[in-house]
VOGU-3710 file (C-alpha; in Angstrom, 3 decimals, decimal comma):
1> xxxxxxxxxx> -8,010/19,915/-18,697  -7,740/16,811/-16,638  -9,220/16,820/-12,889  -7,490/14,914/-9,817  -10,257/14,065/-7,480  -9,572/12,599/-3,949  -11,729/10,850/-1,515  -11,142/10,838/1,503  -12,829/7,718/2,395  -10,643/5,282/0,052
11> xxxxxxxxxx> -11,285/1,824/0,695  -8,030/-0,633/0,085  -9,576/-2,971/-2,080  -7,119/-5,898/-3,339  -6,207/-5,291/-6,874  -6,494/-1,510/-6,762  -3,559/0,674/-7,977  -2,154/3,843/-5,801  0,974/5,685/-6,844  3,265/6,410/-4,149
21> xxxxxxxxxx> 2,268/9,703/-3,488  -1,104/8,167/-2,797  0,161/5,799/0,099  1,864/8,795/1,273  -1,245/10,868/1,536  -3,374/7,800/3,460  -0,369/7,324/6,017  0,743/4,160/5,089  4,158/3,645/5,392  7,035/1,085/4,530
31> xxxxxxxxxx> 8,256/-1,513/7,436  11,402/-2,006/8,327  10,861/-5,867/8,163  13,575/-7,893/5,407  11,003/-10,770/4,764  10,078/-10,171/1,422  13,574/-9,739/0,163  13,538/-12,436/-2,150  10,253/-11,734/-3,022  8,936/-9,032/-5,781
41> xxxxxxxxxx> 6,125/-7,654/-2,709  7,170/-4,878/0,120  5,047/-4,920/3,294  3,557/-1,540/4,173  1,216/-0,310/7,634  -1,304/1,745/8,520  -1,327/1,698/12,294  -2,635/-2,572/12,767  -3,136/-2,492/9,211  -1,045/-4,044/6,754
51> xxxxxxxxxx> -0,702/-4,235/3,273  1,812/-6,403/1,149  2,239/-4,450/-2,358  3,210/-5,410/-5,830  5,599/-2,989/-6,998  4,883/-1,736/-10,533  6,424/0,826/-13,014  6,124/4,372/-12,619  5,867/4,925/-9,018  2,560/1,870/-9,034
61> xxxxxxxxxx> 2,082/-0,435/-6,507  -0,657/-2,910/-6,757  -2,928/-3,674/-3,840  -2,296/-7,751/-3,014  -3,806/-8,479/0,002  -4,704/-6,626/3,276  -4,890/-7,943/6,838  -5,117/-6,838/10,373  -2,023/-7,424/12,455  -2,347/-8,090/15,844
71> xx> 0,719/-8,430/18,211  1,487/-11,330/20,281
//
């Protein structure tokens, strides 16, 4: 029998995996912004957090880079 374990201090480390259920459960959410339409990456936030995403099969998305948004 196979055992889900969550922590509940994940770190988003570039190159780790989450499913979308995952980013779900953290509160990190899409943004409405269109600038990676022509792009294979979506843009997702976590209050001044944000985190561009490689999209993968099944539901994936792979961690690409992370950075700390700070409005003008």
């Amino acid at each position: 029998m196979n055992t889900l374990v969550q922590t509940p201090t994940l770190k988003l480390q570039n190159g780790s995996c989450l499913s979308g259920d995952e980013l779900n459960n953290l509160g990190i959410t899409p943004t409405n912004l269109q600038c990676f339409t022509y792009y294979h990456y979506v843009l997702y936030e976590k209050g001044e957090q944000r985190i561009i995403l490689k999209p993968l099969p099944h539901n994936l998305f792979k961690i690409v880079r992370t950075y700390r948004f700070i409005p003008a």
